[in-house]
C-alpha positions in Angstrom: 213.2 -135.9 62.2 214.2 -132.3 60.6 213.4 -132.4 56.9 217.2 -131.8 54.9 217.2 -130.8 51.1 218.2 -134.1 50.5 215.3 -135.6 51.9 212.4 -133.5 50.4 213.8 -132.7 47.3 211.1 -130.3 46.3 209.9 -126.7 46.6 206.1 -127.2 46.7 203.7 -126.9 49.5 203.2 -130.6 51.6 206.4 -132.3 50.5 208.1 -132.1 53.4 207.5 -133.9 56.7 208.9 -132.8 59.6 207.7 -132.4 63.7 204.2 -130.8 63.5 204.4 -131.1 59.6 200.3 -131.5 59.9 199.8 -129.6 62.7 198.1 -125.9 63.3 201.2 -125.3 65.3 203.7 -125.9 62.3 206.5 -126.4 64.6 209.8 -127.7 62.0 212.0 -128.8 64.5 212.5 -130.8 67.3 213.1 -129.1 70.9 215.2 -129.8 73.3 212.5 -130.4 75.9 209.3 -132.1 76.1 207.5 -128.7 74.7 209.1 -125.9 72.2 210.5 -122.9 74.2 209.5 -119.4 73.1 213.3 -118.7 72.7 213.0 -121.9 70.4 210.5 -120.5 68.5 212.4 -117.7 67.4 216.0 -118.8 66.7 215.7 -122.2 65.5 216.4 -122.1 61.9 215.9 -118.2 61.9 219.3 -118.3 60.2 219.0 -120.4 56.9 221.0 -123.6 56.1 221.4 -124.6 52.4 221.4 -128.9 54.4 218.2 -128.0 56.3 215.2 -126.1 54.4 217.0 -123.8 51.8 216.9 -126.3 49.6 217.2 -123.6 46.4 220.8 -123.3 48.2 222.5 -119.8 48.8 220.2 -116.9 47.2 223.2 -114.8 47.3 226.7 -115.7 47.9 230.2 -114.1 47.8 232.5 -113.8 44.3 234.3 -116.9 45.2 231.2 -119.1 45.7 230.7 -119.1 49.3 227.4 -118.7 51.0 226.4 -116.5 53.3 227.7 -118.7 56.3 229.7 -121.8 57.0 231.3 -124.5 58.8 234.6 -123.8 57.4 234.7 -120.8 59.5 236.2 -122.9 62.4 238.6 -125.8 63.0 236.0 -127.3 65.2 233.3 -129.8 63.9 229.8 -130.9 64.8 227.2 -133.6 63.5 224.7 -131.0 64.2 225.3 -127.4 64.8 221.6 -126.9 65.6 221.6 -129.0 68.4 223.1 -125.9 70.6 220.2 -124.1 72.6 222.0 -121.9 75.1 221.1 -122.4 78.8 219.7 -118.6 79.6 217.5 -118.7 76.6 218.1 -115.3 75.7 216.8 -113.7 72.9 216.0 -110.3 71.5 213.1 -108.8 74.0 214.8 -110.8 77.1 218.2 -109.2 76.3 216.9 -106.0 76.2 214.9 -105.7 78.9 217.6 -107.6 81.5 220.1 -104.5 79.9 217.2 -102.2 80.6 216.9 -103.2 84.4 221.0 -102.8 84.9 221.2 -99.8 83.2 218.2 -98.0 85.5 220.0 -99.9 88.6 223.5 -98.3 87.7 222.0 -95.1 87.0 220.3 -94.5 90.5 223.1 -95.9 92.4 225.3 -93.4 90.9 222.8 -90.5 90.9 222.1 -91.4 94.7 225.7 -91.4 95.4 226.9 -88.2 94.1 224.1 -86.6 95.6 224.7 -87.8 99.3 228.5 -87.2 98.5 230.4 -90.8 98.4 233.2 -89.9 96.6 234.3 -87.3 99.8 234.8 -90.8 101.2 237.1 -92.4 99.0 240.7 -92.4 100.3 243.5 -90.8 97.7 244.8 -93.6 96.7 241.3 -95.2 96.3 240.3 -92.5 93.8 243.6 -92.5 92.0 243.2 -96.5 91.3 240.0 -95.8 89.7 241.1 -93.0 87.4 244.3 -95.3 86.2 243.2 -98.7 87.3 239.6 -98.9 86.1 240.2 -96.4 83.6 242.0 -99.0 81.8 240.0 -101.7 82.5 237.5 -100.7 80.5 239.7 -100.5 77.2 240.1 -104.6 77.8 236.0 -105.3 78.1 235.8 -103.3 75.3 238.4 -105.1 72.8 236.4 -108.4 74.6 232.8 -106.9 73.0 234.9 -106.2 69.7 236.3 -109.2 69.7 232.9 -111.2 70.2 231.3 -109.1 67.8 233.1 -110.1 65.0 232.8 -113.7 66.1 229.2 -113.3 66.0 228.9 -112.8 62.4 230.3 -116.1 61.5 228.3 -118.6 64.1 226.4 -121.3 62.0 222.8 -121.0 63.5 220.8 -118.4 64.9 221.7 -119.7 68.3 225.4 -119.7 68.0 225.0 -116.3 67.2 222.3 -115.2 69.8 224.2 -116.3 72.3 227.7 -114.9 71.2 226.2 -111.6 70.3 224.3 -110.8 73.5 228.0 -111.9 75.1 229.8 -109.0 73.0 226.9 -106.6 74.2 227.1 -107.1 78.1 230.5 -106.3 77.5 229.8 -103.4 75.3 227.6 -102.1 78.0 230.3 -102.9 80.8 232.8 -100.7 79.1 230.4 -98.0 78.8 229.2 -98.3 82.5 232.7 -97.7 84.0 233.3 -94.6 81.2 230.0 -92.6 82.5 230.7 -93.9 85.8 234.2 -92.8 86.1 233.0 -89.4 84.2 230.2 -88.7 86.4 232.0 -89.0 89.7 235.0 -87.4 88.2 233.2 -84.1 87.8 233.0 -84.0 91.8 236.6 -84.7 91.9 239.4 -82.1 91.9 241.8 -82.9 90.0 239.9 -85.8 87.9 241.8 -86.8 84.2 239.9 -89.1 82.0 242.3 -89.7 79.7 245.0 -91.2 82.4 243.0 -94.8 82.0 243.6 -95.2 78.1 247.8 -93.7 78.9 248.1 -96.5 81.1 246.3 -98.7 78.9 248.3 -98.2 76.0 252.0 -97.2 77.9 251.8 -98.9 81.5 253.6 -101.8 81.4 250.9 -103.7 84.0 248.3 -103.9 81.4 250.8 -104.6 78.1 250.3 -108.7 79.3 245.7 -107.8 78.8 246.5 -105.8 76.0 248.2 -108.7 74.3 245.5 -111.5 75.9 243.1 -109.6 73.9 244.7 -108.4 70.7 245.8 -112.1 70.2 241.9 -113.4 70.5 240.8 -110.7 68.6 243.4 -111.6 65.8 242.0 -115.3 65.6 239.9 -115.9 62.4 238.0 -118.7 64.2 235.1 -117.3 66.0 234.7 -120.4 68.1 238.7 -120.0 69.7 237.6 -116.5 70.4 234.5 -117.3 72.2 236.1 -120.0 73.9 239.3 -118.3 75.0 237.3 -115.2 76.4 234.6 -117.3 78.3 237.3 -120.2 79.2 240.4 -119.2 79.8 240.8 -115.0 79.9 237.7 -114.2 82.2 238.5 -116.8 85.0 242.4 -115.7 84.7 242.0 -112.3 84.2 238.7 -110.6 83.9 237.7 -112.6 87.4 240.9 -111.9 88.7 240.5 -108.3 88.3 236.7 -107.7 88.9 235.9 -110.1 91.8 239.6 -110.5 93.1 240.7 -106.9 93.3 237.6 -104.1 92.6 234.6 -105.7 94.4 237.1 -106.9 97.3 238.9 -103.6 97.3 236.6 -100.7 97.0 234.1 -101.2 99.7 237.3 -101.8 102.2 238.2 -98.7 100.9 235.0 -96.8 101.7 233.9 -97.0 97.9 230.6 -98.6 97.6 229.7 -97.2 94.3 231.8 -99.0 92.3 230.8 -102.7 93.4 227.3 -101.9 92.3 228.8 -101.2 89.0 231.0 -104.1 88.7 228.7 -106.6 90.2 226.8 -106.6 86.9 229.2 -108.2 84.7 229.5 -111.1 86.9 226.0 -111.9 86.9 226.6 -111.6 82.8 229.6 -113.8 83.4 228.0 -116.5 84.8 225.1 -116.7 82.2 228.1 -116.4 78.9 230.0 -119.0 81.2 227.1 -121.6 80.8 226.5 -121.1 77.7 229.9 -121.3 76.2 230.6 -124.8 78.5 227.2 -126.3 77.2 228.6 -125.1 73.3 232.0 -126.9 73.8 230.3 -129.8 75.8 228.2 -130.3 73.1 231.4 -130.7 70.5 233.6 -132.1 73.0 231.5 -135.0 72.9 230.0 -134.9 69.3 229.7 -138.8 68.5 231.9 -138.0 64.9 233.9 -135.2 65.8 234.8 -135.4 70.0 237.9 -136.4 70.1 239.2 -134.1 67.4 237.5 -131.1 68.9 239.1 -131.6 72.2 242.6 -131.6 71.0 241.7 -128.9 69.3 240.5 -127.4 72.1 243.1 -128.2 74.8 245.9 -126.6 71.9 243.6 -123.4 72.7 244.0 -123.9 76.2 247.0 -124.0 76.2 248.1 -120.9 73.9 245.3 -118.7 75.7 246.2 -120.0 79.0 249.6 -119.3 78.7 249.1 -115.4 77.6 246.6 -115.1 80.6 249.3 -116.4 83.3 251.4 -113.8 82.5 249.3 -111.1 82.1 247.9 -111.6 85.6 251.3 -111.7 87.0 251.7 -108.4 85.5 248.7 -106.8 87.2 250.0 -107.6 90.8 251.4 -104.5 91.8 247.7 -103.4 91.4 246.9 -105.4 94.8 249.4 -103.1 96.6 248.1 -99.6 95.7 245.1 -99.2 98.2 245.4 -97.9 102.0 243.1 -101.0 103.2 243.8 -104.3 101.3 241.3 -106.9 102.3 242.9 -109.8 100.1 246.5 -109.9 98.0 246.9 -110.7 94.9 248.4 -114.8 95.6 244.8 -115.6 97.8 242.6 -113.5 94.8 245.5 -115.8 91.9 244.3 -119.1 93.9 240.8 -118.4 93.6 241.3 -118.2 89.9 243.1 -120.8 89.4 240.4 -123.2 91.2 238.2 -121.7 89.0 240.1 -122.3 86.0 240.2 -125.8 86.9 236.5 -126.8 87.6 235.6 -125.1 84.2 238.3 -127.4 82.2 237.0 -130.4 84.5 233.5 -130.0 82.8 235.0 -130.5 79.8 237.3 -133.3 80.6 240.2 -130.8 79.5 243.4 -130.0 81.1 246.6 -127.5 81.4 
């Protein structure tokens, strides 16, 4: 039982009882498992709630009386927003040091490759589709990392948060990747222009349908629609569609071997943001109090997010087209990520 404000009523020492209350351990809450998690033991209740143990309320607040967080910073409702514990347990130390290990795997891949000469292998076309193609890519996992960044700031608990924030950083550090990726290789390339990724970005009309995807979830004021439309609905229609469906399929048929190294990184991060963000929306999909109304709220997201991704894919498929060898085109990559679509809305009992 977690000790409320209401429920102690005091300040002094003793007059709470909660889990532990007269143990050595002093464990306050009540885990998920049989035993506390170390990840447990440093984000439950890190971030203060006036209805749990900050019983003095808000010690600051802004000019129009609002605390520091709250719920009304989303449509969507919960009994308890504590109850979240995301699946990868990631905190501080563990998100560093799994960054760490991609960054000094990246590195040497693309150190070893220069230095045995890939790129002399890559076909024209090949190297032209990562100057324009990629190059712009990395414009949408940035505005993505932006996006979720902003989000972050308004989650309820500390594991809300922890779990959106580390989300915006593996997209952060996805965007920079493919910059100092593209940048290293281009210096062995004649001819190289790093600024034709960000033209295309902003003037080509395949990536105006992305551009728009994004801009519309980064204009949302409700940080749970953004972390729900990027993790459920934009990255299985779009960013899986483009990553998995055209760059790691592509580039090896195409003598690149380089890039796939690169890219294979964000969808290992995929799948852990993935679970966390269906085990978040499970959890308020079927809130005893709220459920009901936090799926139709959630299948009007679905369905304005879902739409803007559709046609922004359709946009990108004279991408599919471009290289000499073309393993896979763009309908059998479309079909894989509209299966995938599916199963993820099927967790949730949602629908198109």
């Amino acid at each position: 039982m977690v000790a409320t404000s209401s429920s102690v009523g005091s300040g002094a020492a003793g007059a709470a009882q909660f889990a532990d209350s007269n143990s050595r351990r002093y464990r306050y809450f009540d885990p998920k498992g049989k035993r506390a998690s170390h990840y447990e033991d440093v984000t439950v209740d890190v971030q203060p709630d006036p209805e749990r143990y900050l019983i003095q309320d808000w010690i600051i607040a802004f000019p129009d009386g609002k605390g520091a967080y709250g719920k009304h910073s989303t449509q969507a409702q919960s009994s308890d927003w504590h109850a979240f514990r995301a699946p990868d347990q990631e905190w501080e130390r563990t998100h560093y040091q799994r960054q760490s290990r991609i960054e000094i795997m990246i590195q040497s891949v693309i150190s070893n490759g220069r230095k045995a000469g890939a790129h002399t292998a890559f076909t024209k076309a090949w190297g032209k589709i990562l100057q324009v193609q990629l190059g712009a890519w990395k414009h949408a996992e940035f505005g993505l990392g932006t996006s979720l960044m902003q989000a972050q700031r308004y989650g309820y608990t500390q594991m809300i948060n922890n779990a959106t924030l580390t989300n915006s950083s593996y997209k952060l550090r996805l965007s920079q990747d493919i910059t100092l990726f593209l940048a290293e290789i281009g210096m062995d390339i004649d001819g190289w222009d790093d600024e034709v990724g960000k033209k295309a970005w902003l003037e080509d009309s395949m990536w105006q349908g992305v551009r728009k995807c994004i801009e519309s979830i980064m204009g949302s004021a409700d940080y749970v629609e953004q972390y729900f439309a990027i993790n459920l609905v934009f990255e299985p229609l779009v960013g899986e569609l483009f990553r998995s469906g055209f760059m790691m399929q592509a580039a090896s048929a195409n003598n690149d071997f380089m890039t796939p190294s690169v890219i294979t990184s964000a969808e290992g991060d995929y799948e852990r943001n993935l679970a966390n963000t269906i085990d978040f929306a499970h959890m308020l999909v079927n809130d005893e109090t709220f459920g009901n109304a936090n799926r139709a709220l959630f299948q009007g997201w679905v369905k304005k997010h879902a739409d803007l991704a559709d046609e922004a894919a359709k946009q990108l498929q004279p991408i599919w087209s471009m290289p000499h060898s073309k393993p896979i085109s763009f309908d059998e990559a479309r079909d894989v990520s509209q299966e995938r679509f599916a199963k993820i809305l099927g967790e949730l009992t949602l629908s198109r």
